[in-house]
Backbone as CSV, one residue per row, in Angstrom:
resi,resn,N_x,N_y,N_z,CA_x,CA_y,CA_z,C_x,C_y,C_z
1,UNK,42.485,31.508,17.965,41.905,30.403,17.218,40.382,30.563,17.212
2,UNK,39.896,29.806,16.749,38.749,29.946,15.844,37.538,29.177,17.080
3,UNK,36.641,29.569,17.860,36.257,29.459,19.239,35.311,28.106,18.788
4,UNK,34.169,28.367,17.513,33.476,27.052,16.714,34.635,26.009,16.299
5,UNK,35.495,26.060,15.900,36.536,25.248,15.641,37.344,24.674,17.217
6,UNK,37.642,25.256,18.385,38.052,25.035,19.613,36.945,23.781,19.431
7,UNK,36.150,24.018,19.901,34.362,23.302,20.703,34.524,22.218,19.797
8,UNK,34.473,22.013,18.289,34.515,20.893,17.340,35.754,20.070,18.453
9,UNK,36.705,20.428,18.356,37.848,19.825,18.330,37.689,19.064,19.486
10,UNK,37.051,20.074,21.015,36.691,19.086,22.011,35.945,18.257,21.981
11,UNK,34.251,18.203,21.134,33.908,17.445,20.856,34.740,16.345,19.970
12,UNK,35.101,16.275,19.070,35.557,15.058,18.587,36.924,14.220,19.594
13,UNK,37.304,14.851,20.696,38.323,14.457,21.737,37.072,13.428,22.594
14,UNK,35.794,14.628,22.742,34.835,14.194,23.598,34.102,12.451,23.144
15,UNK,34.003,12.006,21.921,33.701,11.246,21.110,34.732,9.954,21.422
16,UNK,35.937,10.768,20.859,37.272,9.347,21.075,36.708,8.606,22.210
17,UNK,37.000,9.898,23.547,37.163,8.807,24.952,35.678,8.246,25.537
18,UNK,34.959,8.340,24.705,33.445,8.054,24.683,33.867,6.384,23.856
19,UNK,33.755,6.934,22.956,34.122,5.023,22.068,35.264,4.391,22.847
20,UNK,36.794,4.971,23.635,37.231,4.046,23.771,36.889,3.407,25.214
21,UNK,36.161,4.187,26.245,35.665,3.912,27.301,34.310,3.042,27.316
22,UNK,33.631,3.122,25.802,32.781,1.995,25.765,33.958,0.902,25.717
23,UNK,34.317,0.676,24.572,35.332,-0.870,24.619,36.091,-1.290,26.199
24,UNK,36.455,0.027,26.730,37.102,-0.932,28.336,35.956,-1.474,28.818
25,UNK,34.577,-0.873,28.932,33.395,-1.270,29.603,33.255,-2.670,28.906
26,UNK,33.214,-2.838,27.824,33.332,-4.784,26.697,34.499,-5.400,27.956
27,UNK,35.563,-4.850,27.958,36.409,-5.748,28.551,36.579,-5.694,30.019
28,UNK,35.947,-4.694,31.041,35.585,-4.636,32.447,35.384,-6.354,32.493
29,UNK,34.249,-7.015,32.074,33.519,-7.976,32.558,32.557,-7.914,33.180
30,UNK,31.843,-6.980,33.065,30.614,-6.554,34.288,31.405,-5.717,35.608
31,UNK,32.855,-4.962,35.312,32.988,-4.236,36.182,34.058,-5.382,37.315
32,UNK,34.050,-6.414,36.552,35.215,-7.098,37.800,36.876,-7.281,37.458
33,UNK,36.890,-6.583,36.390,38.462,-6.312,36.254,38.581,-5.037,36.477
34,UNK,39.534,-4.523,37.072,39.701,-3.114,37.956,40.290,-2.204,36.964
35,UNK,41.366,-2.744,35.932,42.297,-1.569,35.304,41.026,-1.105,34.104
36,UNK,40.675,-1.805,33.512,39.501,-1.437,32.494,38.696,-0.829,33.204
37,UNK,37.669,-1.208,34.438,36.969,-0.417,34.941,37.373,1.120,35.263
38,UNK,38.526,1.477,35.976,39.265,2.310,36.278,39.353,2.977,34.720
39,UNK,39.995,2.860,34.222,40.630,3.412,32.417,38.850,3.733,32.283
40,UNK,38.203,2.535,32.122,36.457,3.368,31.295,36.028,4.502,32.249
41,UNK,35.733,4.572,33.657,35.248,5.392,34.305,35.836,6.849,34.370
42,UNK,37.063,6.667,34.069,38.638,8.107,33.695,38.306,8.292,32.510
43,UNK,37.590,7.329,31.193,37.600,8.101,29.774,36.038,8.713,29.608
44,UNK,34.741,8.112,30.458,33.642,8.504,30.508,34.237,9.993,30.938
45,UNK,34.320,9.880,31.943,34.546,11.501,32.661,35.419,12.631,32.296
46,UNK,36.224,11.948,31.514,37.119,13.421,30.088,36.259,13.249,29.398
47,UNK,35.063,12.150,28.826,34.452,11.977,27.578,33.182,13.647,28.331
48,UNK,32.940,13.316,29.192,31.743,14.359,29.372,32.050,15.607,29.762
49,UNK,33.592,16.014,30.261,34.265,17.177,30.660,34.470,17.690,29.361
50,UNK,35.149,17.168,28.176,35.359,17.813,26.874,33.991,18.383,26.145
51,UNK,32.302,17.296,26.488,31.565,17.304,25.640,31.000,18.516,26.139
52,UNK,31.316,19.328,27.724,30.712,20.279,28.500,31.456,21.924,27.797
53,UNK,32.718,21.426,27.505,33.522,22.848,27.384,33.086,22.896,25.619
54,UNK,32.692,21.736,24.814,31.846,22.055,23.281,30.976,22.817,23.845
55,UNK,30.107,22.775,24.300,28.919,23.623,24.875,29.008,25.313,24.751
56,UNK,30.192,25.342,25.381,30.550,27.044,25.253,30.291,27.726,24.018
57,UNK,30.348,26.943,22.647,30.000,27.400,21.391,28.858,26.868,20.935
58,UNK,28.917,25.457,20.709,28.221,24.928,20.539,26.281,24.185,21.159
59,UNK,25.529,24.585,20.156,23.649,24.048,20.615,23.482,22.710,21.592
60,UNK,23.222,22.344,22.428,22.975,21.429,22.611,22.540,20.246,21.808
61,UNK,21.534,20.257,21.504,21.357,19.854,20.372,21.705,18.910,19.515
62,UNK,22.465,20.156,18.684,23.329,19.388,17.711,24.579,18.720,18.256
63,UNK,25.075,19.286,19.203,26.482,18.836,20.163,26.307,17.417,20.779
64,UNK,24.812,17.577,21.293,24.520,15.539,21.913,24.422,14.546,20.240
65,UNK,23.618,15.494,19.436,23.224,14.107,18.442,24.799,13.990,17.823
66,UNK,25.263,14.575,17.789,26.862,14.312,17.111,27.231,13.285,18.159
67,UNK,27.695,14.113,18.976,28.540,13.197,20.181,27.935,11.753,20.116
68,UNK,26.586,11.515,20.284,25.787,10.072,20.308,25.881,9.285,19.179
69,UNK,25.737,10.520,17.915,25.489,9.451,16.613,27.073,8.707,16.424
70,UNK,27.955,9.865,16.437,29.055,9.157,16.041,29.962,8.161,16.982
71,UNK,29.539,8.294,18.442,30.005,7.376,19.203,29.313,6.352,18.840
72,UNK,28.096,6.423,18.304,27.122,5.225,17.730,28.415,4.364,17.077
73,UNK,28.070,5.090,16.166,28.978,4.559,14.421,30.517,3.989,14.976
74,UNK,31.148,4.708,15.624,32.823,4.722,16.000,32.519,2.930,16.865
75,UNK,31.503,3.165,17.807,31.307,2.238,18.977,31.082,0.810,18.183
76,UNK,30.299,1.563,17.175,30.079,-0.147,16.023,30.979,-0.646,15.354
77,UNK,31.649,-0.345,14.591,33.232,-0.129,14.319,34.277,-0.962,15.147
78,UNK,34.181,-0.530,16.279,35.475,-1.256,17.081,34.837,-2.212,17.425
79,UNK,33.409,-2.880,17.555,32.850,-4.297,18.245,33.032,-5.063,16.886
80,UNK,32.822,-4.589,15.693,33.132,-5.357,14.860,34.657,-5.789,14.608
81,UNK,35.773,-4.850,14.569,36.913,-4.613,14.168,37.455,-5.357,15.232
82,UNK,37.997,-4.869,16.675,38.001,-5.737,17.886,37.746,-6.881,18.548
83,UNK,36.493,-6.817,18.718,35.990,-7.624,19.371,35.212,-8.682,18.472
84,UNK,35.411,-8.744,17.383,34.863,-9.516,16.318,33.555,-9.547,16.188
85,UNK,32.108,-8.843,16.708,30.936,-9.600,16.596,30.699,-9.066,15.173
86,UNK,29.637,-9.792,14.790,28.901,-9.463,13.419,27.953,-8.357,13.054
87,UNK,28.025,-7.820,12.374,26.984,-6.758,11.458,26.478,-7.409,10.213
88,UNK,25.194,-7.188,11.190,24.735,-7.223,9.184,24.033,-6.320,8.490
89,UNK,23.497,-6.311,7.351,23.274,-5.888,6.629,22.217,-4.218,6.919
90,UNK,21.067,-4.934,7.874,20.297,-3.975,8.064,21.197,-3.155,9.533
91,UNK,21.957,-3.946,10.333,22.835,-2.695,10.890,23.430,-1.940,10.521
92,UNK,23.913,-2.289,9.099,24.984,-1.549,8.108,24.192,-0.169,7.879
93,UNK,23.069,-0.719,7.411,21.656,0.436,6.874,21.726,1.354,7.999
94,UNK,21.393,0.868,9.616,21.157,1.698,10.364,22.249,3.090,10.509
95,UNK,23.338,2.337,10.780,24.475,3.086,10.792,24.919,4.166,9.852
96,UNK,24.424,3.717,8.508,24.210,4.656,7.402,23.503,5.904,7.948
97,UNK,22.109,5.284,8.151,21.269,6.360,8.251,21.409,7.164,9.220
98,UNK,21.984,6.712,10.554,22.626,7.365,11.479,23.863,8.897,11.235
99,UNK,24.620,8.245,10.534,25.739,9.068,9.698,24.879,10.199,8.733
100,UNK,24.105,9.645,8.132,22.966,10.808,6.877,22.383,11.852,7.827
101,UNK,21.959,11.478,9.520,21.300,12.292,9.886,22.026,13.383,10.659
102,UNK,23.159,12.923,10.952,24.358,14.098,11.723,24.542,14.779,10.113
103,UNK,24.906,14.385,9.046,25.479,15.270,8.239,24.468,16.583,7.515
104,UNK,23.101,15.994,7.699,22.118,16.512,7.293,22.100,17.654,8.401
105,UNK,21.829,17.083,9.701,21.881,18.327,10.519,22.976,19.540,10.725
106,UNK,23.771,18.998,10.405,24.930,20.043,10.424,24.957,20.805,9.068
107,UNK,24.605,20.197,7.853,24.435,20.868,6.252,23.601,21.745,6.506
108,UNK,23.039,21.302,6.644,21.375,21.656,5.824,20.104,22.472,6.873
109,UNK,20.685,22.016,8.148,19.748,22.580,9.378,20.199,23.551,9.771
110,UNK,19.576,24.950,10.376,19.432,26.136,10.417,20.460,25.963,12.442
111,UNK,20.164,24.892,12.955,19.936,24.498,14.274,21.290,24.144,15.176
112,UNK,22.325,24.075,13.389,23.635,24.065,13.838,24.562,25.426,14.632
113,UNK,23.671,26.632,13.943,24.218,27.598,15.022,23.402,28.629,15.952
114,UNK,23.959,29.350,16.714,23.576,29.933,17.518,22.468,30.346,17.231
């Protein structure tokens, strides 16, 4: 298999348990419910074991602003979707521009490979 394609794949595994280990951290309570705490601290730590073995192919770089931007975007997503809070308009913008700047870097930037 395809070794740039492996590294994607962990990264975007690396991403999931990144967004869904933020949401147990929403529902921890500050860390005083145990199964959420437990579940977030187990998905942080596959979230950063997967984002380590992207590395093997993948720039630093570009491998954190992905991993960050789109846990950004994913993380905003489920507080809205979930947990009901509000977005507005100029978060909408941010999030946009957030999304424009991973795609840009990966298009268009020289920085995406080796």
């Amino acid at each position: 298999m395809n070794p740039v394609l492996v590294a994607y794949t962990f990264l975007g595994f690396a991403i999931l348990c990144e967004v869904a280990g933020s949401a147990l951290l929403q529902q921890s309570q500050q860390f005083t419910k145990l199964v959420p705490t437990v579940g977030m601290a187990l998905l942080y730590l596959t979230s950063f074991y997967l984002l380590s073995q992207s590395l093997r192919e993948l720039p630093l770089g570009v491998t954190y602003a992905i991993w960050a931007g789109l846990g950004i975007v994913l993380t905003a997503f489920v507080s809205v979707l979930v947990f009901k809070q509000p977005m507005d308009l100029w978060g909408g913008v941010g999030i946009a521009m957030i999304v424009g700047g991973v795609v840009i870097m990966n298009t268009l930037s020289k920085t995406a490979t080796h």
